[in-house]
PAGUTOR-429475 format. One record per residue: residue number from 1; x, y, z of N, C-alpha, C in turn. Coordinates in steps of 0.2 Angstrom, whole numbers. Layout:
(pt NUM,(X,Y,Z),(X,Y,Z),(X,Y,Z))
...
END
This chain:
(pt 1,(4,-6,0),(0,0,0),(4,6,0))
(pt 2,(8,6,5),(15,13,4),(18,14,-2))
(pt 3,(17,9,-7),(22,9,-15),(16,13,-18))
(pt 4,(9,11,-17),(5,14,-19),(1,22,-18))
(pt 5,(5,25,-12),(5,29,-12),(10,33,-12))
(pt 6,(16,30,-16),(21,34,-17),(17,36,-26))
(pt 7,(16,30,-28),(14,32,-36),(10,37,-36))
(pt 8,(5,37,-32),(-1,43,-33),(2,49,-31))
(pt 9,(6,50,-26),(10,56,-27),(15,56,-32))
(pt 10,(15,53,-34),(20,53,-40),(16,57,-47))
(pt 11,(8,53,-47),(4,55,-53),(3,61,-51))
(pt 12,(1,64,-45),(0,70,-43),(3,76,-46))
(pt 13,(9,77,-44),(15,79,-46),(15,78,-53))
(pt 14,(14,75,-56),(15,75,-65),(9,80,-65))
(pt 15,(2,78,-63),(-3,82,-66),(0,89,-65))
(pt 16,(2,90,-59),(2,98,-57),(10,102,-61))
(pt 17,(12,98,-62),(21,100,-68),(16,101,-75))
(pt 18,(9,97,-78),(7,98,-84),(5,104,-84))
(pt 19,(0,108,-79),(-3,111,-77),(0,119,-77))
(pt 20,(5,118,-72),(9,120,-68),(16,121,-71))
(pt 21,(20,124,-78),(26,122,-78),(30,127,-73))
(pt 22,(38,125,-72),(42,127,-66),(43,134,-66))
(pt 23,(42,138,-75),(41,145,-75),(37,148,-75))
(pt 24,(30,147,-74),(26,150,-73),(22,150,-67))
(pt 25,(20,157,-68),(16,157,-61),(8,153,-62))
(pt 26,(8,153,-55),(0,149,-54),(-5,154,-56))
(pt 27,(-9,153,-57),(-15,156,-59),(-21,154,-55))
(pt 28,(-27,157,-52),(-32,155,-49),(-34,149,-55))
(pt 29,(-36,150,-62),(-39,147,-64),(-35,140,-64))
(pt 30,(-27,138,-62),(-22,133,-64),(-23,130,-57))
(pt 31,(-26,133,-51),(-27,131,-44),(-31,128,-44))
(pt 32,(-39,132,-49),(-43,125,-46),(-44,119,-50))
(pt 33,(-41,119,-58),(-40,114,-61),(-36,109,-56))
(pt 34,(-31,110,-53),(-29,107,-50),(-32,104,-45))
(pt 35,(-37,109,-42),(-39,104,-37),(-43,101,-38))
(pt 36,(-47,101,-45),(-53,97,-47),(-49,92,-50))
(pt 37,(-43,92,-51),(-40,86,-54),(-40,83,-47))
(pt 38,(-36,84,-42),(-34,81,-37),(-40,77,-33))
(pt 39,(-45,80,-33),(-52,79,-29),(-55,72,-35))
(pt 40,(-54,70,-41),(-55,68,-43),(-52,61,-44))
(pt 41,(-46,62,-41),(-42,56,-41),(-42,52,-35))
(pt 42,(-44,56,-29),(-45,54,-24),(-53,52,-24))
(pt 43,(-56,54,-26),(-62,51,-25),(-62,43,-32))
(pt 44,(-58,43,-35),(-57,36,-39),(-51,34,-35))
(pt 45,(-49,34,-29),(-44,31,-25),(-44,34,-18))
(pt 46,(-51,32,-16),(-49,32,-9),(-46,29,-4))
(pt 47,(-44,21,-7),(-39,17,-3),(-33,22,-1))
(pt 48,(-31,26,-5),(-24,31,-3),(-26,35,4))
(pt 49,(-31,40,4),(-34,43,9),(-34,39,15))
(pt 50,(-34,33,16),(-35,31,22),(-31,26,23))
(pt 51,(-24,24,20),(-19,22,21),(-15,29,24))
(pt 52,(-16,34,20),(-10,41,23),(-16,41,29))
(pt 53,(-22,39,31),(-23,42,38),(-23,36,43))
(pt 54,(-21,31,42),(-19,26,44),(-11,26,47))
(pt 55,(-8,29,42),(0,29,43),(2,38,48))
(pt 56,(-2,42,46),(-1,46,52),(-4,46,57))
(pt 57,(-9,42,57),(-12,39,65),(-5,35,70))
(pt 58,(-3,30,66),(4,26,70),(9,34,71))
(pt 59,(11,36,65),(17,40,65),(14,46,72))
(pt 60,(11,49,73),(8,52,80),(8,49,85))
(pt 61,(5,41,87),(5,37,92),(14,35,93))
(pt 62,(17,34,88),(24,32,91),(27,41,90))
(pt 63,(25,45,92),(29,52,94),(26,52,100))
(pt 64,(21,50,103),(18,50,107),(21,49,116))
(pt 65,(23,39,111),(25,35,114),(34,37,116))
(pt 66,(35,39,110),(44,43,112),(44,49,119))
(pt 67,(39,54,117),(40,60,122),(36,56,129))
(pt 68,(34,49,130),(32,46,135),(38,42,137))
(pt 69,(42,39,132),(49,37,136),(53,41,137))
(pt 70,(51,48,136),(58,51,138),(56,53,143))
(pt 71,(51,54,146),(48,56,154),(51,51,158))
(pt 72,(47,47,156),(50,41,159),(56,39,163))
(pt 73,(62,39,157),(69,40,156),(73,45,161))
(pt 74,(69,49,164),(71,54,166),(71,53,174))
(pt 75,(76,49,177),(73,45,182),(78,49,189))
(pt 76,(80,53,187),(85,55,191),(83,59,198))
(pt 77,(85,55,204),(83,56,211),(76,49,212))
(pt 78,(75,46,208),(69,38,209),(74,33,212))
(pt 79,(70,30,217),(75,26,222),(76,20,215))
(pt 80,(81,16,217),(82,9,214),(83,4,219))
(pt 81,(84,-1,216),(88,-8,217),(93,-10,211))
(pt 82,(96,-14,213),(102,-19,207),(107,-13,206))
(pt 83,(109,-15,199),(115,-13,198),(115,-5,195))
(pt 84,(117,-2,196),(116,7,196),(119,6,190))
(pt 85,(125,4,186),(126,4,180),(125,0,173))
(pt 86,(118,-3,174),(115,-8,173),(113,-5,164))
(pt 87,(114,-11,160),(113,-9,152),(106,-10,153))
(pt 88,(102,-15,155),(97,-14,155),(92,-12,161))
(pt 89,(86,-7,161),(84,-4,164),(74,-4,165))
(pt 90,(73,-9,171),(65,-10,172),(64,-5,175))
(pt 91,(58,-2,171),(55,2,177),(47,0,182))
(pt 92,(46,1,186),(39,-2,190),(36,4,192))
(pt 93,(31,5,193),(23,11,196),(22,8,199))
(pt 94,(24,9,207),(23,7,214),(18,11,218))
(pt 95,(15,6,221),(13,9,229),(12,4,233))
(pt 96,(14,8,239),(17,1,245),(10,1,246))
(pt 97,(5,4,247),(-1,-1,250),(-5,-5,245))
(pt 98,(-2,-7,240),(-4,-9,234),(-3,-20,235))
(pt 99,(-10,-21,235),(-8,-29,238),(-4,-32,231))
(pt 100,(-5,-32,225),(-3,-33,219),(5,-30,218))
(pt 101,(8,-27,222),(14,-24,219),(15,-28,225))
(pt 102,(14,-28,231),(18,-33,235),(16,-41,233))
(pt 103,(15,-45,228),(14,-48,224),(20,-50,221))
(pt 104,(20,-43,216),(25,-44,210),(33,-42,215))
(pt 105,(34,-42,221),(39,-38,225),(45,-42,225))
(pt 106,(43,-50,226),(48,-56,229),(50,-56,220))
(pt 107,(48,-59,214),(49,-60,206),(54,-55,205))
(pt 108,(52,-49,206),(57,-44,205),(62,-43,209))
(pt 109,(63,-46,213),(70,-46,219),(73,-51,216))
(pt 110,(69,-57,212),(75,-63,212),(75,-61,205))
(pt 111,(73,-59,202),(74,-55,192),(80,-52,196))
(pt 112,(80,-45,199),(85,-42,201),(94,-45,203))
(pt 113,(92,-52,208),(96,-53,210),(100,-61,207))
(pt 114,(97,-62,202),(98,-67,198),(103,-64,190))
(pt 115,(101,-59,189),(104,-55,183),(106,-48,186))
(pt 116,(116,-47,184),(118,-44,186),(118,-37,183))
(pt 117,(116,-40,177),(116,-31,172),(110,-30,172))
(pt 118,(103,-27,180),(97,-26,177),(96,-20,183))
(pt 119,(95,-16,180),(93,-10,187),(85,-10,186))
(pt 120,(81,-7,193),(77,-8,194),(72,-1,197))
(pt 121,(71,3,192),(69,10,195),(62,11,200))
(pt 122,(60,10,205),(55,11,207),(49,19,207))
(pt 123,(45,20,200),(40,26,200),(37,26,203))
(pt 124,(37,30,210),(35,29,214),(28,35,214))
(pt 125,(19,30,213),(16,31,210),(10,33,215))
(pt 126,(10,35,220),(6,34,227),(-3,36,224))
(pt 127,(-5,31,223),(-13,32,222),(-18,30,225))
(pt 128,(-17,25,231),(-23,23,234),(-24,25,240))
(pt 129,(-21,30,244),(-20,33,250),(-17,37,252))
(pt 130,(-17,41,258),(-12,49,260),(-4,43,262))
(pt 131,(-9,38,265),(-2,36,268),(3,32,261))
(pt 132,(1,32,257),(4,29,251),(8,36,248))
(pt 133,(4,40,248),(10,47,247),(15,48,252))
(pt 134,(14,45,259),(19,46,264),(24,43,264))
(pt 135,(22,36,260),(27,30,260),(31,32,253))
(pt 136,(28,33,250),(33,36,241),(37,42,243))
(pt 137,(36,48,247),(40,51,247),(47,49,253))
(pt 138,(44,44,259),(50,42,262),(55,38,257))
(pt 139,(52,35,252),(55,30,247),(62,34,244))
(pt 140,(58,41,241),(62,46,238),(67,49,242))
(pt 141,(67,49,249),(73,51,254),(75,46,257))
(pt 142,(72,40,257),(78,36,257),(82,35,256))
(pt 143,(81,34,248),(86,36,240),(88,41,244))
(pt 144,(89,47,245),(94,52,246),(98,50,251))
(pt 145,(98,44,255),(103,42,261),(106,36,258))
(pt 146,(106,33,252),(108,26,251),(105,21,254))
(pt 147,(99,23,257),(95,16,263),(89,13,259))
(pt 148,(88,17,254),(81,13,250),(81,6,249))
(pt 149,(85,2,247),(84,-4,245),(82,-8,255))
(pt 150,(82,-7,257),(81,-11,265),(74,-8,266))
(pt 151,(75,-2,265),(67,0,269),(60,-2,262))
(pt 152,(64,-1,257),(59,-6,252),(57,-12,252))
(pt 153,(60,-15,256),(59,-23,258),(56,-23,263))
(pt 154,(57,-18,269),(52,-18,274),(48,-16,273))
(pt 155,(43,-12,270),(36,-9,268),(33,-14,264))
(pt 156,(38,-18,259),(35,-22,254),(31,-27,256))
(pt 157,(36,-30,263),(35,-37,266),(31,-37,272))
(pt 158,(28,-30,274),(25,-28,280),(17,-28,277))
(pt 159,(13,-30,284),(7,-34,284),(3,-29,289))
(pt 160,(-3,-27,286),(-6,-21,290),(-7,-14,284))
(pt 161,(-9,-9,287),(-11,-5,284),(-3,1,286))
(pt 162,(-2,3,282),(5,7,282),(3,13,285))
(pt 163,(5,16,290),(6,22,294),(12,24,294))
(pt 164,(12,32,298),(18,35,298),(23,31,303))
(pt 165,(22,30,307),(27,24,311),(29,20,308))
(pt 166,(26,14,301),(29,10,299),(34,12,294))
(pt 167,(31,19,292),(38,22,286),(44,22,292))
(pt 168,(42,25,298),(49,28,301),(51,25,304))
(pt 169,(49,17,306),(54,13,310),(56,7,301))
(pt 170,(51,8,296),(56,4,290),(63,8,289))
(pt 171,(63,16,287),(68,21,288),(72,20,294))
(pt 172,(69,20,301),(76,17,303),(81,11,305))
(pt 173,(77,7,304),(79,-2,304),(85,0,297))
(pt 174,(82,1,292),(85,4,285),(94,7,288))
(pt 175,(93,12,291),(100,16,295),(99,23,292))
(pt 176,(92,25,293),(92,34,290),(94,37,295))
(pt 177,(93,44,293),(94,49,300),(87,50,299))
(pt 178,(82,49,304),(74,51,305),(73,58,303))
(pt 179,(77,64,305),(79,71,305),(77,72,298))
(pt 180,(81,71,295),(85,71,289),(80,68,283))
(pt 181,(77,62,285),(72,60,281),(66,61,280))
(pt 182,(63,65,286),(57,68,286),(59,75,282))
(pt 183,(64,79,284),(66,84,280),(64,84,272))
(pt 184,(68,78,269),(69,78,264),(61,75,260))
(pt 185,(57,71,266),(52,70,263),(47,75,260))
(pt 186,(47,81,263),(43,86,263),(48,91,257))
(pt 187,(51,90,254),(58,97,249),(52,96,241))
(pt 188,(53,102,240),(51,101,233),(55,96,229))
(pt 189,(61,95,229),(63,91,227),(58,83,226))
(pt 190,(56,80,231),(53,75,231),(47,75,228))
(pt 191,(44,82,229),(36,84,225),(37,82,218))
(pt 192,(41,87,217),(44,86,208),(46,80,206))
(pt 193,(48,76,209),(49,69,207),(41,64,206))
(pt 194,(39,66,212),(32,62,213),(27,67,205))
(pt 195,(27,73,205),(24,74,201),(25,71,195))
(pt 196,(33,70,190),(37,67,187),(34,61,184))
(pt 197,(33,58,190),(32,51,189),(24,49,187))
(pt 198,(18,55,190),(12,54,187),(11,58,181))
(pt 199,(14,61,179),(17,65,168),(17,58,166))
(pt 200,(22,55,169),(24,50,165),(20,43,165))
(pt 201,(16,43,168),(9,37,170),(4,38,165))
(pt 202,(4,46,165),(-2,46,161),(0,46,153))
(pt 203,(4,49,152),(6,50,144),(8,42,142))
(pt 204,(8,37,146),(8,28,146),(1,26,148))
(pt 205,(-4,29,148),(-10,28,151),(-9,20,155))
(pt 206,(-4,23,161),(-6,17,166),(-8,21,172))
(pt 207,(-14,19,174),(-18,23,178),(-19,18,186))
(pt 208,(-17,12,185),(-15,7,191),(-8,2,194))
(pt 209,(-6,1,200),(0,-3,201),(-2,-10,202))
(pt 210,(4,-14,201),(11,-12,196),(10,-10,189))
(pt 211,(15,-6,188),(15,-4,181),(21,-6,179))
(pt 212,(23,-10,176),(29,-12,171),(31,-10,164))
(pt 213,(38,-7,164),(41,-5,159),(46,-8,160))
(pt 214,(45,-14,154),(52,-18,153),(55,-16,144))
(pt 215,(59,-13,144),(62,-12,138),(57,-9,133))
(pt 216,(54,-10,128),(46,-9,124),(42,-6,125))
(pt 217,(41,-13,132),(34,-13,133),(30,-13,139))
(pt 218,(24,-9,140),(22,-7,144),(16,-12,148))
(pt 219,(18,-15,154),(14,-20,155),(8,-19,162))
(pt 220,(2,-17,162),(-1,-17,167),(-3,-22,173))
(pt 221,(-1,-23,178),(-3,-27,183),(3,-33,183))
(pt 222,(1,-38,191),(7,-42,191),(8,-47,187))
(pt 223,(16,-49,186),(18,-57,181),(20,-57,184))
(pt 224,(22,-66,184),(25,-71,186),(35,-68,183))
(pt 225,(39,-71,189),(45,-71,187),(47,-74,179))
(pt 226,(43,-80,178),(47,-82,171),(43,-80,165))
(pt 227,(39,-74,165),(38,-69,163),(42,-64,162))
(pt 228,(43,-63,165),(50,-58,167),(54,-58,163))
(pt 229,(56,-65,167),(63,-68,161),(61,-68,154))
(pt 230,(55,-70,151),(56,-70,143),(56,-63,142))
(pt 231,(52,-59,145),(51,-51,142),(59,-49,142))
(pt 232,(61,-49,146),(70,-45,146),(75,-49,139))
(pt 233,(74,-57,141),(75,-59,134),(76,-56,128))
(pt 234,(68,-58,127),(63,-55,120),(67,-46,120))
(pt 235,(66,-42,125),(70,-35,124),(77,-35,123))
(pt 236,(79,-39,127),(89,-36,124),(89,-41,117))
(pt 237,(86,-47,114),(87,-47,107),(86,-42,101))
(pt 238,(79,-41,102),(80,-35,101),(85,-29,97))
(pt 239,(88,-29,104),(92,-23,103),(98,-27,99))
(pt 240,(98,-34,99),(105,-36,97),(111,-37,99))
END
């Protein structure tokens, strides 16, 4: 179909060089001949019309899809786990009070902890509670002391309804300074990141946790580890 839309622009283009030579000027009368040619070719091939609107429909959904991964991509200050200089990079849309993210919590440690070259961004996505905002942004000052990965294990693994005590004794069991981490939970800095992370939820229209971005593709809600495994597979072939 694209070959045959290259020719009709191509007949196009001849009609309007018959019409139209290079040295002269158009004339109202050589404009609408033109367009009653054009209008006339398109209505004896409309297949063309709605392959060009079929192919600018993708070609806006994948611009769409890019200025949504480079939000995305823009992860600087999001707590992690695994390896910091990791070629390949999973992102997840958390919230600790999320029974389905504490689910996908142990697959993703042992993804993480079984493959060395795989970082593990946590967007930290707070939507079902105040205290889900309280626990995402201790997440994010965690990350600012080097203690996220311990205090992520505690929240994850913790049973009951998350309160402000459970963040500040998972923070301190973790080795934070409580000072310091309450501080940092309230900075704009933390704002702008949590803000950051719901731009970049909606512009991937993932509007519930877990939200996974392995490589591609965008996966809503939890899988299984050996899931995991084929999708990062399937993704670094890919790449090559």
């Amino acid at each position: 179909m694209t070959r045959l839309i290259t020719t009709c622009i191509a007949a196009l283009m001849a009609m309007a060089a018959i019409i139209m030579p290079a040295s002269a000027e158009i004339t109202e009368s050589d404009r609408k001949t033109l367009n009653a040619m054009i209008e006339d070719y398109i209505r004896a091939n409309p297949e063309v019309v709605r392959e060009v609107l079929i192919q600018l429909g993708e070609r806006e959904a994948e611009e769409r899809r890019q200025a949504a991964m480079t939000v995305l991509k823009d992860d600087a200050g999001d707590p992690f786990i695994g390896n910091a200089d990791a070629s390949f990079v999973i992102y997840e849309f958390s919230d600790y009070n999320c029974g389905y993210c504490k689910r996908v919590f142990q697959p993703l440690q042992d993804l993480v902890n079984e493959d060395g070259d795989i970082k593990l961004v946590l967007k930290e996505f707070p939507i079902l509670s105040q205290t889900s905002l309280l626990a995402a942004q201790g997440a994010i000052a965690a990350q600012v002391q080097g203690v996220f990965p311990d205090y992520h294990v505690s929240l994850m693994t913790s049973r009951g309804a998350i309160d402000m005590d459970t963040i500040l004794a998972a923070a301190r069991d973790a080795g934070a300074d409580l000072d310091r981490l309450q501080e940092d939970m309230n900075s704009a800095e933390t704002a702008a990141i949590i803000d950051r992370t719901r731009d970049a939820a909606q512009r991937l229209e993932i509007s519930g946790t877990p939200g996974l971005v392995i490589g591609t593709q965008v996966i809503p809600g939890a899988i299984s580890l050996e899931q995991m495994r084929e999708t990062v597979a399937a993704e670094r072939a890919k790449r090559g």
